[in-house]
Structures are given as structure tokens and as C-alpha cells.
C-alpha positions as CSV (number, residue, x, y, z in Angstrom):
1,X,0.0,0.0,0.0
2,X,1.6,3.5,-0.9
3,X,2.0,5.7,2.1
4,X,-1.5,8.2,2.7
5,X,-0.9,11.9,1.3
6,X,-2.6,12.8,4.3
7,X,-0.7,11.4,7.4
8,X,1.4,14.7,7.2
9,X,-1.9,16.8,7.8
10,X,-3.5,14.5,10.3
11,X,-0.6,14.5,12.4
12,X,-0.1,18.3,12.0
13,X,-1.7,18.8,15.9
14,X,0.5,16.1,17.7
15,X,3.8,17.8,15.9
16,X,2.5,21.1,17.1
17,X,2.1,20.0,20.7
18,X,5.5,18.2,20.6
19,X,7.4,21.7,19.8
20,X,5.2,23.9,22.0
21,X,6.0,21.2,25.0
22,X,9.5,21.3,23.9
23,X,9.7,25.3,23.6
24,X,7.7,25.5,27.2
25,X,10.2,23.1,28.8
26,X,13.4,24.8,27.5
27,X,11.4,28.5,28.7
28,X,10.7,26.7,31.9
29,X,13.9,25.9,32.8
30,X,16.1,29.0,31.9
31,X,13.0,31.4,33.6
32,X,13.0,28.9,36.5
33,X,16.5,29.8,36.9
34,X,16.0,33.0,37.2
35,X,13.3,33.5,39.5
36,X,14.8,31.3,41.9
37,X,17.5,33.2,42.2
38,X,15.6,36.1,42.6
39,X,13.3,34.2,45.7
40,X,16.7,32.8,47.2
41,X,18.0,36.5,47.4
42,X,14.7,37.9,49.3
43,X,14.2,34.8,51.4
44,X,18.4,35.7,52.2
45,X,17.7,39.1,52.3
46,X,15.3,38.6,55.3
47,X,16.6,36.4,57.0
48,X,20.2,38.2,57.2
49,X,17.6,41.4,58.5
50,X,16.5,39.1,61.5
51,X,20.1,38.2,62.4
52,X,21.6,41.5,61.8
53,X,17.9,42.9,64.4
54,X,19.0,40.3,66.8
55,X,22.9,41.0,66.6
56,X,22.1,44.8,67.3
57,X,19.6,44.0,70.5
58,X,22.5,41.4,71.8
59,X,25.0,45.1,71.5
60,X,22.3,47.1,73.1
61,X,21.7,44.6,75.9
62,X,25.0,43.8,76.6
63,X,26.1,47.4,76.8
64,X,23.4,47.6,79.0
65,X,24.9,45.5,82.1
66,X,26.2,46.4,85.0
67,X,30.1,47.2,84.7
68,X,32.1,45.7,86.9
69,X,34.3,47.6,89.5
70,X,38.2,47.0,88.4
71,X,40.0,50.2,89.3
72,X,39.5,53.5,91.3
73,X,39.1,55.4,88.0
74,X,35.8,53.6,86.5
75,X,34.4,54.0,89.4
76,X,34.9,57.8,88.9
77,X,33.7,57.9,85.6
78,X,31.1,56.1,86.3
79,X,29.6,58.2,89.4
80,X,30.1,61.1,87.3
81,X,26.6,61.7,85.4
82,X,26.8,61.6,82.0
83,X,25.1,65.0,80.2
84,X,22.5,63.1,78.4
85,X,21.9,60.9,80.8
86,X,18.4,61.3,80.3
87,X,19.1,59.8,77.0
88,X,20.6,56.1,78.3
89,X,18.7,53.1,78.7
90,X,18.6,51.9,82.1
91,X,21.0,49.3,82.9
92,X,19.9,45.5,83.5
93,X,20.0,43.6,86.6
94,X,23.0,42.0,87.5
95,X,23.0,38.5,86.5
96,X,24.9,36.2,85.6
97,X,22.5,33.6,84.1
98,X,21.4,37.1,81.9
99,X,24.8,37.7,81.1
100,X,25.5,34.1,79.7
101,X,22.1,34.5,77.6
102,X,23.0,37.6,76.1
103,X,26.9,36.3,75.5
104,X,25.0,33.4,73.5
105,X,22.9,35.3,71.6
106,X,25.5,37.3,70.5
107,X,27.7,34.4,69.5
108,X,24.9,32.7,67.1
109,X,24.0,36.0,65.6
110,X,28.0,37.5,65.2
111,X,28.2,38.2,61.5
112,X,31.9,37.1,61.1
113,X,31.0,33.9,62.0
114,X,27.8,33.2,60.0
115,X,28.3,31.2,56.6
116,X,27.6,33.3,53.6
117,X,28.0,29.9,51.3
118,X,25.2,28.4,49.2
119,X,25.3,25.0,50.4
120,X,22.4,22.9,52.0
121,X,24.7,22.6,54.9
122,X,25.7,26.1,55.4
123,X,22.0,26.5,55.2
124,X,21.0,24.7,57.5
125,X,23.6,26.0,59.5
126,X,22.4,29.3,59.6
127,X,18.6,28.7,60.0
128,X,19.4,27.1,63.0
129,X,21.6,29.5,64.4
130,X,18.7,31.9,64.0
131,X,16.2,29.8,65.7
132,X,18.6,29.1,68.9
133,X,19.0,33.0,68.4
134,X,15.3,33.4,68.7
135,X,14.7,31.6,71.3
136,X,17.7,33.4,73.8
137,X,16.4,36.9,72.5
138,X,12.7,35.6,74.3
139,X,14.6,34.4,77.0
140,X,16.2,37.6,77.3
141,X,13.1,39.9,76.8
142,X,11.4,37.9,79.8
143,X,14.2,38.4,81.8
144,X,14.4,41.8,81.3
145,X,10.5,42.6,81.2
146,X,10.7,43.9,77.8
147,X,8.1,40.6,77.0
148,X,5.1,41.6,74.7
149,X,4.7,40.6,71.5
150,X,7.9,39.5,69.9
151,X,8.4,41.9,67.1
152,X,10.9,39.2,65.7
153,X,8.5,36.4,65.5
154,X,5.6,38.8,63.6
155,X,8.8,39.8,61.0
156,X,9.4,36.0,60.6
157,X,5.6,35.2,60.3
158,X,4.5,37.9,57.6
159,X,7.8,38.1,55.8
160,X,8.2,41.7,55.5
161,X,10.7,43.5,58.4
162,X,8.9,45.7,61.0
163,X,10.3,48.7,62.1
164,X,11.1,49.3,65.0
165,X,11.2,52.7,66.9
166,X,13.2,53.7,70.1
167,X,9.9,54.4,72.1
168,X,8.9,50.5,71.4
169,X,12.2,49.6,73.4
């Protein structure tokens, strides 16, 4: 039997599928690419804001505790009042169990030591840094009485940063 004229034209909408699924694929794949890369760099983005919130609260805190006594000469700069000393934060209580919190916190937040590399490991690494951070800057806020909502948590939970002003502190 001689082959039908017509097979070309009756197969004209499966050929037509075949390149458009090919074309799609190939499209897929290079705009894939791209807007991962652009998701992976907010979703960093974000999450570097959290750590670098929680590495500046660990600075305030700890430059917030009590100093203590060494030499005759602190203890004359300190007793002098400051001129703005309506301007400082009042310092915490002394304690050591605070003290060890807020040394923590600052270790897992230090930006020299966080992992800027793109590996599931380093990853991993950091996320979990970040949660242990978390939870020591609750700890903290508790000890301290500065409790409330935790403006870190409600950054995490809606994914865009909150401000935050110095009458919230």
C-alpha cells in the first residue's frame, strides 16, 4: 500500500504539541533559573535582616549591664553623670544567668561567624543559628521585662521586616 498523502496533515496537531511542550520546557527551565535566584535572594535578604535585628539587640543589651568595678578610676567615671543621661537606657540587673544568655545570643548572631556559602549545609547551618537566636532573645526579653509581642516572631511570620522605633524599646 503507498503511504496516505494525508498522514502529514493528520498528524499536524500532535507535531504542534511536541514543539510547543518542547519550547515550554526549554522556557521553563532558563526562567526557572532566574526566579529562583531572585526568591533565594529575598528569602536571604530577610533572614540576614532578623540576624543582623537580633545582633544589634544582643550590643544594646549587653552594653546595657552592670560594669564591673576594676579600678578606682571607672568608678569615677562612672559616678560622674553623663550630660545626656536622660538619654541612656537603664541598665539590666545584674546577673549572671542574663549575662550568659546575652553572650549566647551574640555568639549565634556574630556576623563574622555566619556562613555566607550556598550550600544545604551552610543553610541549615544558619537557619538554625537563627532559631537558637530566637529563642535566647525571648529568654532575654522575659528576663528583662521587655516581653510583649515579639516583634521578631511577627517579622518572621509575615515576611516583611517591621520597624522598630526607640519608644517600642
Amino acid at each position: 500500500m503507498a503511504e496516505d498523502p494525508f498522514d502529514d496533515v493528520l498528524n499536524l496537531e500532535e507535531q504542534f504539541y511536541q514543539e510547543g511542550y518542547k519550547e515550554g520546557q526549554a522556557d521553563g527551565v532558563r526562567a526557572g533559573r532566574a526566579e529562583g535566584r531572585s526568591l533565594g535572594l529575598e528569602k536571604g535578604f530577610l533572614k540576614f535582616v532578623e540576624s543582623g535585628t537580633l545582633y544589634g539587640r544582643a550590643i544594646v543589651w549587653a552594653n546595657r549591664l552592670p560594669r564591673t568595678s576594676g579600678t578606682g578610676a571607672t568608678e569615677k567615671a562612672a559616678s560622674k553623670p553623663a550630660p545626656d543621661e536622660s538619654r541612656q537606657l537603664p541598665p539590666l540587673p545584674r546577673n549572671p544567668r542574663l549575662e550568659k544568655h546575652i553572650t549566647t545570643l551574640y555568639a549565634l548572631v556574630e556576623a563574622e561567624s555566619l556562613s555566607t556559602e550556598n550550600t544545604d549545609e551552610a543553610v541549615n547551618d544558619f537557619d538554625d543559628r537563627l532559631k537558637r537566636a530566637h529563642g535566647k532573645a525571648k529568654i532575654i526579653e522575659k528576663m528583662v521585662g521587655e516581653g510583649g509581642r515579639n516583634r521578631l516572631q511577627e517579622t518572621a511570620s509575615s515576611g516583611k521586616p517591621k520597624t522598630e522605633g526607640i519608644n517600642s524599646i
